[in-house]
DRENBA-424942 format. One record per residue: x, y, z of N, C-alpha, C in turn; residue in one letter. Coordinates in steps of 0.1 Angstrom, whole numbers, plus 5000, padded with zeros to 4 digits. Layout:
NODE   n.east   n.north   n.up   ca.east   ca.north   ca.up   c.east   c.north   c.up   code
NODE        X         Y      Z         X          Y       Z        X         Y      Z      a
...
//
This chain:
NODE   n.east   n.north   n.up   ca.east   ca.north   ca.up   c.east   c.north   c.up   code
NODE     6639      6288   5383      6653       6285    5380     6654      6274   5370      x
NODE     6659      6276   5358      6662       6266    5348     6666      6254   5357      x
NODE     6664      6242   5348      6669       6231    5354     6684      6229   5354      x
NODE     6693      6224   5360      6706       6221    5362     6707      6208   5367      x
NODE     6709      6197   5356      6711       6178    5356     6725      6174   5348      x
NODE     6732      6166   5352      6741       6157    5349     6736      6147   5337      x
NODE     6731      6149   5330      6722       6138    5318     6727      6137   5304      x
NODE     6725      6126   5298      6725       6127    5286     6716      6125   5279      x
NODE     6709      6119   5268      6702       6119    5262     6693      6117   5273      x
NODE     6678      6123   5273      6667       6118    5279     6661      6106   5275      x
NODE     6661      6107   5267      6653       6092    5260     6663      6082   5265      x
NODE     6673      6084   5270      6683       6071    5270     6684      6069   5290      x
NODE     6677      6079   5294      6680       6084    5311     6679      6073   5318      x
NODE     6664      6061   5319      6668       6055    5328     6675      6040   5325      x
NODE     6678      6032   5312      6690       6025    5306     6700      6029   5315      x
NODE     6705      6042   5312      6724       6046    5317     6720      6042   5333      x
NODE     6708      6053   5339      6709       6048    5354     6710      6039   5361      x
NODE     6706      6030   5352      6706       6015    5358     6714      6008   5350      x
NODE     6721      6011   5344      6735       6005    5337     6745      6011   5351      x
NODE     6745      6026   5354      6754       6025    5367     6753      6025   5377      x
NODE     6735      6019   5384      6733       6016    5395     6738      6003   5397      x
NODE     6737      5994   5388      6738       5980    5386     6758      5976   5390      x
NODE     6760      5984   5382      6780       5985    5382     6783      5991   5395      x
NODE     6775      5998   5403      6779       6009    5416     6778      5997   5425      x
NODE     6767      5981   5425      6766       5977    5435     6766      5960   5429      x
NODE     6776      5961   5422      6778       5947    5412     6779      5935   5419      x
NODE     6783      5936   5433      6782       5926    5443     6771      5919   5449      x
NODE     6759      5930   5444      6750       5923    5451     6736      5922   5442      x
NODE     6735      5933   5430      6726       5937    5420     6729      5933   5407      x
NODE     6722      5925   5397      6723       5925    5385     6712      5928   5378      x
NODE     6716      5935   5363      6706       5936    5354     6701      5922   5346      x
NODE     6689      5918   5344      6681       5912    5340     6672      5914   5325      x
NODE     6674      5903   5319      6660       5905    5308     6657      5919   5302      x
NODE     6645      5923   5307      6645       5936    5303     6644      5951   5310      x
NODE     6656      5953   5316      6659       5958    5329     6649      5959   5342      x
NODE     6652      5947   5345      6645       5942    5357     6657      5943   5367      x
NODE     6658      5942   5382      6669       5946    5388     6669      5933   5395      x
NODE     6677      5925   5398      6676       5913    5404     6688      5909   5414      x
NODE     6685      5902   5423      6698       5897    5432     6710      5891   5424      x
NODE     6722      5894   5428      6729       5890    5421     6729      5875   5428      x
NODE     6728      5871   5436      6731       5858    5441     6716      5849   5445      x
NODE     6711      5845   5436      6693       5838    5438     6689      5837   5450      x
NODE     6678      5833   5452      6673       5834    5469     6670      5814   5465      x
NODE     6671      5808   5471      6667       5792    5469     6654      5793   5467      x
NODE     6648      5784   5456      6634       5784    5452     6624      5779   5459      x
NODE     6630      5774   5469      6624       5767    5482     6615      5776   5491      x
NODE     6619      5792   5489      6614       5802    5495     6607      5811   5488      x
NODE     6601      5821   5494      6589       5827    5488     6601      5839   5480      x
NODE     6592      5845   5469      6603       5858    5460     6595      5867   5467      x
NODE     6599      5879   5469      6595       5892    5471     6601      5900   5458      x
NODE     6587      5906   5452      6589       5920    5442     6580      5928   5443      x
NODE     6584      5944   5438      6582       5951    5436     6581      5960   5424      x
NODE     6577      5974   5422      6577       5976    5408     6576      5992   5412      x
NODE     6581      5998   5402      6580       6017    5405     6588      6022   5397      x
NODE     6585      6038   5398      6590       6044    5388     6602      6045   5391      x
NODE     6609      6053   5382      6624       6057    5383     6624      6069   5386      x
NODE     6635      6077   5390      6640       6087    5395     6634      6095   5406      x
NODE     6632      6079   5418      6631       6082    5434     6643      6078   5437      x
NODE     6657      6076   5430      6668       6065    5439     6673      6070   5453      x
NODE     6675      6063   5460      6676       6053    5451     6667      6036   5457      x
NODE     6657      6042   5456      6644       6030    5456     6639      6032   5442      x
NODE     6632      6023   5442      6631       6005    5449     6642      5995   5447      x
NODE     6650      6001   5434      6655       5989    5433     6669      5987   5447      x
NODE     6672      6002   5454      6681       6000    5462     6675      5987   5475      x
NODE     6666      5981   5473      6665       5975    5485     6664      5958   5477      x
NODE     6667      5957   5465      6669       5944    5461     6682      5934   5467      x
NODE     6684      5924   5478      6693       5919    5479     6689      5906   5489      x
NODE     6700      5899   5495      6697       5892    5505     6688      5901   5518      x
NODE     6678      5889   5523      6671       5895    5530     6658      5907   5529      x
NODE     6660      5909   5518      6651       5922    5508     6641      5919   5497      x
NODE     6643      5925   5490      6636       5923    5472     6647      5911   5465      x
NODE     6638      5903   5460      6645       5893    5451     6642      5902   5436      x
NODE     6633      5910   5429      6633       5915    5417     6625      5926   5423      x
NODE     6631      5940   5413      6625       5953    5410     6627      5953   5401      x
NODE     6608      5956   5395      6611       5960    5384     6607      5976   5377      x
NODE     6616      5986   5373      6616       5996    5376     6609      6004   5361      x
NODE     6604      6015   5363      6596       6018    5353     6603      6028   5348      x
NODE     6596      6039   5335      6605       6056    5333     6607      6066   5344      x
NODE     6606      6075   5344      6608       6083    5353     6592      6088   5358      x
NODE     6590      6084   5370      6577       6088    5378     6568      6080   5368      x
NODE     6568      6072   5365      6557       6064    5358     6561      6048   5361      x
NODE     6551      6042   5366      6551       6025    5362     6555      6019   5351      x
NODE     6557      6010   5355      6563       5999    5343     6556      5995   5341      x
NODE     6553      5991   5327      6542       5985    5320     6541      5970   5326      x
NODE     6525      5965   5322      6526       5956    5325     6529      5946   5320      x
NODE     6536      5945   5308      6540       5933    5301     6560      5928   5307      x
NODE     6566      5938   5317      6576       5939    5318     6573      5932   5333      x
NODE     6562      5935   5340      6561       5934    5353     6557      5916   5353      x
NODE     6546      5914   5344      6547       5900    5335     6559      5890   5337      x
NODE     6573      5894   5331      6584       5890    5328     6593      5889   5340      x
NODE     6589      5896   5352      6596       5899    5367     6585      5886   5376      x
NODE     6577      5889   5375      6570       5872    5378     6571      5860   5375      x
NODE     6572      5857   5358      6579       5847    5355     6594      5843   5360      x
NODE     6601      5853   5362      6613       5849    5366     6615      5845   5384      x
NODE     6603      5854   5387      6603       5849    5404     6599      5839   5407      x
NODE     6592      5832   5398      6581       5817    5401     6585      5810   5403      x
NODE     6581      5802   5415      6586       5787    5423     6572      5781   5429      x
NODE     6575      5774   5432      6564       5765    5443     6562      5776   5452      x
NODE     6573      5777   5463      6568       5787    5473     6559      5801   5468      x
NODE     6560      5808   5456      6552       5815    5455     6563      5829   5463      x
NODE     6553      5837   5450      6555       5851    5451     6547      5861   5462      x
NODE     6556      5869   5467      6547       5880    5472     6553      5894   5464      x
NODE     6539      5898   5465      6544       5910    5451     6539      5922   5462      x
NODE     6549      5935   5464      6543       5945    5474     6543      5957   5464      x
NODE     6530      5961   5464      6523       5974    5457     6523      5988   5462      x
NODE     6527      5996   5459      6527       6011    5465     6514      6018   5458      x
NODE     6505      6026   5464      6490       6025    5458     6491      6041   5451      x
NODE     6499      6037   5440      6496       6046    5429     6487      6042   5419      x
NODE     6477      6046   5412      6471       6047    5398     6478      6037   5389      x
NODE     6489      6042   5386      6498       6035    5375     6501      6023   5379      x
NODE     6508      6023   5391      6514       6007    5399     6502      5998   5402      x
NODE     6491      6004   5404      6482       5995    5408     6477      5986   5396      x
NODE     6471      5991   5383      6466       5990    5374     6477      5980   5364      x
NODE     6487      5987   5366      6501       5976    5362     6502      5963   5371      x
NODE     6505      5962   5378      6503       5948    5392     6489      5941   5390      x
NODE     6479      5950   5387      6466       5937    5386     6469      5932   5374      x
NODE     6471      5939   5361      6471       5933    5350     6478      5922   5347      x
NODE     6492      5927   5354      6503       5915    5352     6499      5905   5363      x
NODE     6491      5904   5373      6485       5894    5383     6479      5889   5375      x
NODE     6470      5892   5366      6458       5888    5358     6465      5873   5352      x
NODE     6475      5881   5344      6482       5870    5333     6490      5863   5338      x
NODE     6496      5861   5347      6506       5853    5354     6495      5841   5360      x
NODE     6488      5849   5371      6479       5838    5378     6472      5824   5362      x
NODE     6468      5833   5352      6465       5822    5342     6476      5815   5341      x
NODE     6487      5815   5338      6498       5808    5333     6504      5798   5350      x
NODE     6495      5795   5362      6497       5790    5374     6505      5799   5380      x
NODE     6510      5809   5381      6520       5813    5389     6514      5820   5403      x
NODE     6518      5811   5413      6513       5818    5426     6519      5831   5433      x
NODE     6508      5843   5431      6512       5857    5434     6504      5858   5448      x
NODE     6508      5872   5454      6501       5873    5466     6502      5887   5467      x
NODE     6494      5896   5470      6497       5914    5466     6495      5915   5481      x
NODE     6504      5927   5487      6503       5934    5497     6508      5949   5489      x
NODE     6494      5958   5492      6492       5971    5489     6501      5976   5502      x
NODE     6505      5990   5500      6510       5998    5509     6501      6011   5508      x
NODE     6492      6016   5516      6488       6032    5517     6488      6035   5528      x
NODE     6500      6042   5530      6496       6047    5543     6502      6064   5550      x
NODE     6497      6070   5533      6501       6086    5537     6490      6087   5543      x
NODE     6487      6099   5551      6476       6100    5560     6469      6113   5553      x
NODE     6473      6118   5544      6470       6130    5537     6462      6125   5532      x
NODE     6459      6114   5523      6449       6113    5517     6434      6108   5519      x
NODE     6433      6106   5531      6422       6105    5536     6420      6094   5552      x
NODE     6405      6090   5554      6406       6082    5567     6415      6073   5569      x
NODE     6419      6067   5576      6427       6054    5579     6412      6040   5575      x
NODE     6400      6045   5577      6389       6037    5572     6390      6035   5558      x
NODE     6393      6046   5551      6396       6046    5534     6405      6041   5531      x
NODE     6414      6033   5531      6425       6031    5528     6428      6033   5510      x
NODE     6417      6026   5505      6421       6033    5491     6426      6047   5487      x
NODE     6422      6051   5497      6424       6067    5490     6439      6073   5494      x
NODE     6444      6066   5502      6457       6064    5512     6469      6065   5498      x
NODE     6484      6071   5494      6491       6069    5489     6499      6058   5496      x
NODE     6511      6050   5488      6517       6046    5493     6530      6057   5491      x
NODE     6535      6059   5502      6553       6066    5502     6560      6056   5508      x
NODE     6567      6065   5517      6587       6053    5523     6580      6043   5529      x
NODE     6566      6043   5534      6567       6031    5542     6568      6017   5538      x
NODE     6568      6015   5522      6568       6004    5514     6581      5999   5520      x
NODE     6589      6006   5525      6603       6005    5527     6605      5993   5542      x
NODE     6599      5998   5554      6595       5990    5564     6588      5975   5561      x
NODE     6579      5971   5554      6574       5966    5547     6579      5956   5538      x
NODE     6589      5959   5527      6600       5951    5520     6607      5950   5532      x
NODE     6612      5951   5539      6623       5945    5551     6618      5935   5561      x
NODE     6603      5936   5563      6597       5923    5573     6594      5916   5562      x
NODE     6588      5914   5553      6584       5907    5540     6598      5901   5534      x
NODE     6611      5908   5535      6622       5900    5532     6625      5891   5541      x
NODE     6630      5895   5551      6635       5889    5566     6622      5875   5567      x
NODE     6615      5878   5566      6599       5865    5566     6607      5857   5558      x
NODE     6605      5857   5546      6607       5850    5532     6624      5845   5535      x
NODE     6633      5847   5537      6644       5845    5539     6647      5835   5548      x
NODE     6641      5838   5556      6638       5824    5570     6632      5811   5563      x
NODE     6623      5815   5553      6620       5801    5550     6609      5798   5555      x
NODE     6598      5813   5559      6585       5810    5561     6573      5811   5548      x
NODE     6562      5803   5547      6555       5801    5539     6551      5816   5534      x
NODE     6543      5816   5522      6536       5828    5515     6524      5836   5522      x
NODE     6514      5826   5528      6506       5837    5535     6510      5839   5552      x
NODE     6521      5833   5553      6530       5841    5570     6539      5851   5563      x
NODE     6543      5853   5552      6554       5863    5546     6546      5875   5543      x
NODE     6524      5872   5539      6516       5880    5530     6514      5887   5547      x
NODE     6513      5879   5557      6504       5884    5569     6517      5890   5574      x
NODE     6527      5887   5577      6536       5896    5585     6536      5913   5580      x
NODE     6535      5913   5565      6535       5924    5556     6527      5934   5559      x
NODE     6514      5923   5560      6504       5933    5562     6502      5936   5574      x
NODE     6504      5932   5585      6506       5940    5598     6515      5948   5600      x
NODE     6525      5944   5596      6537       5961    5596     6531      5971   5586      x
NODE     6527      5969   5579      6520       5980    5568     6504      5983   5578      x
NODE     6496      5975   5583      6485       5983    5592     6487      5990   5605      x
NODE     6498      5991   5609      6508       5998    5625     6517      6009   5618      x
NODE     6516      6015   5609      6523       6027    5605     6519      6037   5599      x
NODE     6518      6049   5599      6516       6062    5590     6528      6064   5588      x
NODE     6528      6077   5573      6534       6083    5569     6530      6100   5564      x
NODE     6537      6109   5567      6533       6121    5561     6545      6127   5557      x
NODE     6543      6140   5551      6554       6144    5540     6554      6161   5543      x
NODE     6555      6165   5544      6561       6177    5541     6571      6182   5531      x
NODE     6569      6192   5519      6582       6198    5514     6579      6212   5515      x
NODE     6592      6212   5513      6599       6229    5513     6600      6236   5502      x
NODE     6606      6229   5489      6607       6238    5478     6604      6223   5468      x
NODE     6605      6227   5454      6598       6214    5445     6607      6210   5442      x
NODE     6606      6205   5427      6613       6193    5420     6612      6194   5408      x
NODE     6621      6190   5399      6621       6189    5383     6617      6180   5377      x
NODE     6612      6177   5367      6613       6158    5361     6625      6164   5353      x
NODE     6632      6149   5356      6647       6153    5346     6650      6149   5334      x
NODE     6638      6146   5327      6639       6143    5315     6636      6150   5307      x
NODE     6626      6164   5312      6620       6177    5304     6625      6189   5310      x
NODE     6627      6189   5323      6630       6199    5331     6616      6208   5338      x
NODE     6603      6200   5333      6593       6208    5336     6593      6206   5355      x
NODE     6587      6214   5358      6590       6221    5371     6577      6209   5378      x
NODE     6577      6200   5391      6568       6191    5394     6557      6200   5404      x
NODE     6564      6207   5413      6557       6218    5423     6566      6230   5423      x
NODE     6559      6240   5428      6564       6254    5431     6555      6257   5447      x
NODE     6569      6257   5455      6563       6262    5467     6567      6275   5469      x
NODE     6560      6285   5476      6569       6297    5476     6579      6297   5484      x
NODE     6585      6308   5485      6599       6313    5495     6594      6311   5508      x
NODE     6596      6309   5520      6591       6309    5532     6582      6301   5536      x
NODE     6578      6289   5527      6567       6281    5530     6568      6271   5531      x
NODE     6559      6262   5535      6558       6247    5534     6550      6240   5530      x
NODE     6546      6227   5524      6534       6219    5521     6535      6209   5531      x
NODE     6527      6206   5541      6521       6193    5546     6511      6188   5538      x
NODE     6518      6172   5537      6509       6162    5527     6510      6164   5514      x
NODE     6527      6168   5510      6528       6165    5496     6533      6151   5492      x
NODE     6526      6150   5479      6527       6136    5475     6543      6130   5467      x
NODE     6543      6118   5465      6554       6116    5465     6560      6121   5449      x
NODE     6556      6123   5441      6556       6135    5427     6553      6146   5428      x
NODE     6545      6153   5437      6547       6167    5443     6531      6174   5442      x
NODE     6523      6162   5442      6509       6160    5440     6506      6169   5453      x
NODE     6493      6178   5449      6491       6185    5460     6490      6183   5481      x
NODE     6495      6185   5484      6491       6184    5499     6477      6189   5507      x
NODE     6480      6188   5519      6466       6191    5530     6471      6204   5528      x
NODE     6479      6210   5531      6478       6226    5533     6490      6233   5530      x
NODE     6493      6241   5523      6502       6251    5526     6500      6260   5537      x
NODE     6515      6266   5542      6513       6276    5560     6527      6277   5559      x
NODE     6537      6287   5567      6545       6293    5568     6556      6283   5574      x
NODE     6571      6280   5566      6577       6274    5571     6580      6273   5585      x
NODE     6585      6267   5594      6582       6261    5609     6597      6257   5611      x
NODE     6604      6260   5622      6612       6255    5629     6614      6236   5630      x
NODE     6624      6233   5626      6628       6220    5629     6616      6213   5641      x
NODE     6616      6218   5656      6612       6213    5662     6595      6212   5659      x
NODE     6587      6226   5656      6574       6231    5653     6571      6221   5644      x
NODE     6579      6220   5631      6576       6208    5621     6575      6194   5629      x
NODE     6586      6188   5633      6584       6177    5643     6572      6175   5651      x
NODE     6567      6183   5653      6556       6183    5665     6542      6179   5657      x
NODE     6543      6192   5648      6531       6193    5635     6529      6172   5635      x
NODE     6542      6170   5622      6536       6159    5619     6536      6148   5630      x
NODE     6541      6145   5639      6536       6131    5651     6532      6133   5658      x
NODE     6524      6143   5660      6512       6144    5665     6505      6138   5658      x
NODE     6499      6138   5642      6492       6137    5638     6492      6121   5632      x
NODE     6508      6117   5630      6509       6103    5631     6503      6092   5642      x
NODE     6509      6102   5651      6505       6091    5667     6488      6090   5666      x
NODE     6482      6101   5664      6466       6102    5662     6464      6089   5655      x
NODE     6467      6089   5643      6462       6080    5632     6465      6064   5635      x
NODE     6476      6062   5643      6480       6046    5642     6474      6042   5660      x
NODE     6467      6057   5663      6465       6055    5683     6478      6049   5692      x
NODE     6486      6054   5693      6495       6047    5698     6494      6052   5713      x
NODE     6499      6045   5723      6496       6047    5732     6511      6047   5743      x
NODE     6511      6054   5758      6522       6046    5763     6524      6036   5768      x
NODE     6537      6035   5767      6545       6016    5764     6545      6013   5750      x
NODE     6539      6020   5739      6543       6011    5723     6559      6015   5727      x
NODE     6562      6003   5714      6574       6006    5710     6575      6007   5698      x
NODE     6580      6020   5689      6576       6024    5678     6591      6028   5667      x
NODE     6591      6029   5654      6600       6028    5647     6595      6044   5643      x
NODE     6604      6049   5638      6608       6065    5631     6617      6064   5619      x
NODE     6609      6064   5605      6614       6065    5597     6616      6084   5592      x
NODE     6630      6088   5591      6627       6101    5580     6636      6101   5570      x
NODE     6627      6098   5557      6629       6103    5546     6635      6107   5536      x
NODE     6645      6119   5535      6648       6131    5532     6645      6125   5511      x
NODE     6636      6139   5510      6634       6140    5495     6641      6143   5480      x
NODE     6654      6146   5487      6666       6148    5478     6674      6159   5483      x
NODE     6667      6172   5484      6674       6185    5491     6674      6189   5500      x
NODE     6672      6179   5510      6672       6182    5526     6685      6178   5534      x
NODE     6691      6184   5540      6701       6181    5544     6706      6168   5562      x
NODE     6709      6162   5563      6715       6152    5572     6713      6160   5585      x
NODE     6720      6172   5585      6716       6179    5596     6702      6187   5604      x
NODE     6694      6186   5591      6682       6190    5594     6670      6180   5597      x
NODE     6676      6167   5590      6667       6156    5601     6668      6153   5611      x
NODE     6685      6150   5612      6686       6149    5627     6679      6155   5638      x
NODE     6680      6171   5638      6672       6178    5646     6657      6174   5646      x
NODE     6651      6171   5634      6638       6165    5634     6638      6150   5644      x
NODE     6647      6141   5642      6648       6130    5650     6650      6137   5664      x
NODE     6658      6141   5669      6662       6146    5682     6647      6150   5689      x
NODE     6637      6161   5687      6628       6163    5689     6618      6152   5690      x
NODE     6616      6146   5678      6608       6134    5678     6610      6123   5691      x
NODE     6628      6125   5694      6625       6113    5707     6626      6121   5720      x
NODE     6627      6135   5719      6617       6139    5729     6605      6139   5732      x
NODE     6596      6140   5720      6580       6143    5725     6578      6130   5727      x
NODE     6582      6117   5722      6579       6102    5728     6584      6100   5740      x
NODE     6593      6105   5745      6600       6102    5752     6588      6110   5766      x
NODE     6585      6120   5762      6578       6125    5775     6561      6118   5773      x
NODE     6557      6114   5764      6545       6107    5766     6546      6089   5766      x
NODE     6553      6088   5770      6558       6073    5779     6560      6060   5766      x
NODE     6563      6066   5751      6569       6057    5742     6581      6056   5742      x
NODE     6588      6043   5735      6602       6036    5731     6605      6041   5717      x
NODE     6616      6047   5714      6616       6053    5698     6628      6038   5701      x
NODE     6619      6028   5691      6628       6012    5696     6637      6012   5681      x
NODE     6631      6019   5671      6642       6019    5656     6641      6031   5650      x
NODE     6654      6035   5646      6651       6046    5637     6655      6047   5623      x
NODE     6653      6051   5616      6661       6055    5600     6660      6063   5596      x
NODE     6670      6074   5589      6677       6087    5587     6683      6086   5575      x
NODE     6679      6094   5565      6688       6094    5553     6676      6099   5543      x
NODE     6680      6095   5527      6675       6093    5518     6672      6081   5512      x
NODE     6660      6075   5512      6657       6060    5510     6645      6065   5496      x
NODE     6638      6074   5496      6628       6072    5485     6630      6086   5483      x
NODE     6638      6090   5471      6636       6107    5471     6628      6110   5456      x
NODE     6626      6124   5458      6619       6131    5443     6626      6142   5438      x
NODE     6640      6135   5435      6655       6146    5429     6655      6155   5436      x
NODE     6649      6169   5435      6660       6178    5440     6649      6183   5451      x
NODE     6640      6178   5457      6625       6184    5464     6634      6183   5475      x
NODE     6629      6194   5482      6632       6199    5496     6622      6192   5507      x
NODE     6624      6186   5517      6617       6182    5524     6619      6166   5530      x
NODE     6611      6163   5538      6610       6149    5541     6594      6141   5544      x
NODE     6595      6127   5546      6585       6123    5549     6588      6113   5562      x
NODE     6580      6111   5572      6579       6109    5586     6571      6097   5588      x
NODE     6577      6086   5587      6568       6073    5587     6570      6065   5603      x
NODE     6559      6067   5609      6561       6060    5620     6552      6046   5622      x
NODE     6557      6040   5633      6549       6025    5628     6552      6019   5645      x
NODE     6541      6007   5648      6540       6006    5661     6550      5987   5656      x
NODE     6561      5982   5665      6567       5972    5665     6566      5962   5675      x
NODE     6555      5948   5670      6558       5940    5685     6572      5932   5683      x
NODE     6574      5920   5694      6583       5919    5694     6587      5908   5681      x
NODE     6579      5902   5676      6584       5897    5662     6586      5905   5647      x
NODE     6578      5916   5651      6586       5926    5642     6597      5934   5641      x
NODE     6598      5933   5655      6615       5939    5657     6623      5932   5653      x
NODE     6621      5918   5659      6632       5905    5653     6633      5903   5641      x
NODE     6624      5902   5630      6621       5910    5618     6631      5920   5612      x
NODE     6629      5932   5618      6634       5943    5611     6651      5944   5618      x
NODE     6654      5935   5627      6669       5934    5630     6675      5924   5622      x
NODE     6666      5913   5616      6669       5904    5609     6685      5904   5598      x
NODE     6692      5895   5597      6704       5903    5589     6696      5906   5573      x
NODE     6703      5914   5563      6704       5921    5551     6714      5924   5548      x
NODE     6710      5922   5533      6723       5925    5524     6718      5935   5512      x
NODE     6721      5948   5509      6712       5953    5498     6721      5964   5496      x
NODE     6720      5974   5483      6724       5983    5482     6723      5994   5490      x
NODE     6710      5996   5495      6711       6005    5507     6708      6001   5522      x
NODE     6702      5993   5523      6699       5989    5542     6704      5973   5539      x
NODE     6715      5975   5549      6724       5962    5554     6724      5962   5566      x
NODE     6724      5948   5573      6728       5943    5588     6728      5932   5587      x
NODE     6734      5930   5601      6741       5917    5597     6745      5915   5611      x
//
C-alpha cells in the first residue's frame, strides 16, 4: 500500500515537528539552540541534568518526557537516526553545573557512538557526564550479553527514576545507581503485527504478512526471534511474560511494573485485553502487578503492535516512579 502522511517538504519534516510539538506543550517544553528540546522552566543548577538523545519519528519520545521531574534536555535527531554528535556536544554544554550530568543512552549503533563522542569532547572541556545505557530487549541475546541487548520503552522507566532521583536533590552517582538498578530489574520484548513507513521516503521499514506476527521486532522494524501465526490477545500475553518473568527471574511476592507500548497502529482496546490477562497470569503465580502503563509512549508511525516491558520495583523505586512529574506525556503529582 503506497504511503499515506500529512507532510510537507521532507527535507523540512523534523524542524515543523518540533516547531509543533514545542507550541502543542509551550507550558512546559521549549525549543533551544539547535533544536534541542528543553524544559521550559530550568531545573536549579544545584541538581544533577538528566539527557537524552534519539531519533525522530517515535513520538512521541523522547522528547515527550522532557519536563519537571523528567528529562531536563532531548536532543532529538532525523528520522530513525541519531543526532550527530556535534549537536549532542551543545545539549551538554547547556546542561553543565557542578552537580553534573547524567546522560541515559538507548543501545543503538548510532546513539551509542554519538554519546561517546560527544562524552569524549565535553569530558575535555570539564564537564561532568555520567552514561547509563538501557538494553534490555531480550531478543537480542543473553541477559549475560548485555551489549547485544537493544534499548526500547524501557528507557522510559528509567528517565522517570533518574528524574524523580535528580529532582529531590540527590547527588550524580545516587541518580547514575538508582538508574541503573531500575534498568537491571526489567525486560522488554516487542512484538508486531503489520510494518511501518519511514515518512520521509515512504520506503516500507518491515513487511509482515496477513495473519502473522514477529516476536522480537526491533524498534525500526529490525528483524525479530521469529515469525508464527498471529495469536489471540490472551495467547500473545502469555507468549511474551512468560518469557519476561524468565529473564528478570521473578519470583512470588515481587512487586512488578507492566509497561505496554503500543507502536503506533495498535489500538487502546487491544492492550487493555493484553493488560487484563497479564494481571491474571501474575495474579495466579503469587505476583503484585504494583504499576502499570498503557498507551503510546515510543512508537514506529504506523507499526502494528506493542512492546511489553516488565521490571521488578522495591520499595524506593516505587517512591520513585510515584514521585510527582510534569512532562508532556507522563504527569503526577
Amino acid at each position: 500500500m503506497a504511503m499515506k502522511k500529512l507532510i510537507n517538504d521532507p527535507a523540512n519534516l523534523v524542524q515543523e515537528l518540533l516547531e509543533g510539538f514545542a507550541l502543542a506543550n509551550a507550558g512546559k517544553v521549549a525549543l533551544a539552540g539547535n533544536n534541542l528540546v528543553v524544559r521550559r522552566t530550568p531545573k536549579p543548577l544545584d541538581k544533577v541534568a538528566v539527557v537524552t538523545l534519539g531519533g525522530s519519528g517515535h513520538e512521541p519520545a523522547l522528547s515527550g518526557y522532557v519536563g519537571e521531574g523528567m528529562l531536563d534536555i532531548s536532543v532529538p535527531g532525523e528520522i530513525f537516526a541519531a543526532p550527530g554528535p556535534p549537536r549532542v556536544v551543545e545539549a551538554l554544554r547547556a546542561a553543565n553545573r557542578e552537580a553534573g550530568i547524567l546522560f541515559i543512552v538507548l543501545n543503538h549503533a548510532g546513539d551509542v557512538m554519538s554519546a561517546k563522542l560527544a562524552m569524549d569532547m565535553a569530558k575535555r572541556e570539564g564537564i561532568t557526564v555520567r552514561q547509563v545505557l538501557t538494553h534490555e530487549d531480550i531478543s537480542g541475546g543473553p541477559r549475560e550479553n548485555p551489549e547485544e541487548r537493544r534499548g526500547l520503552a524501557g528507557c522510559l522507566p528509567v528517565i522517570k527514576i533518574a528524574g524523580a532521583a535528580a529532582e529531590q536533590g540527590r547527588p550524580l552517582e545516587e541518580c547514575a545507581a538508582l538508574a541503573e538498578r531500575m534498568e537491571a530489574n526489567m525486560a522488554t520484548l516487542a512484538v508486531a503485527l503489520s510494518g511501518a513507513t519511514h515518512p520521509s521516503t515512504g520506503d516500507v521499514i518491515a513487511e509482515i504478512p496477513d495473519g502473522m506476527m514477529v516476536v522480537g521486532m526491533g524498534q525500526h522494524g529490525e528483524a525479530g526471534g521469529g515469525t508464527q501465526p498471529l495469536k489471540t490477545a490472551d495467547a500473545t500475553a502469555e507468549i511474551m511474560l512468560e518469557t519476561l518473568l524468565a529473564d528478570i527471574q521473578a519470583q512470588p511476592g515481587d512487586e512488578l511494573f507492566v509497561m505496554l507500548n503500543g507502536t503506533g497502529a495498535t489500538t487502546l482496546m487491544e492492550l487493555y485485553l493484553v493488560l487484563r490477562r497479564v494481571g491474571q497470569v501474575l495474579e495466579a503465580r503469587g505476583m503484585t502487578l504494583a504499576r502499570s502503563l498503557v498507551g503510546e509512549f515510543l512508537t514506529v508511525q504506523e507499526m502494528g503492535g506493542f512492546q511489553m516491558c516488565v521490571g521488578r520495583l522495591d520499595g524506593e523505586l516505587k517512591a520513585l516512579w510515584d514521585a510527582p512529574c510534569d512532562s508532556p506525556v507522563w504527569t503526577a503529582r
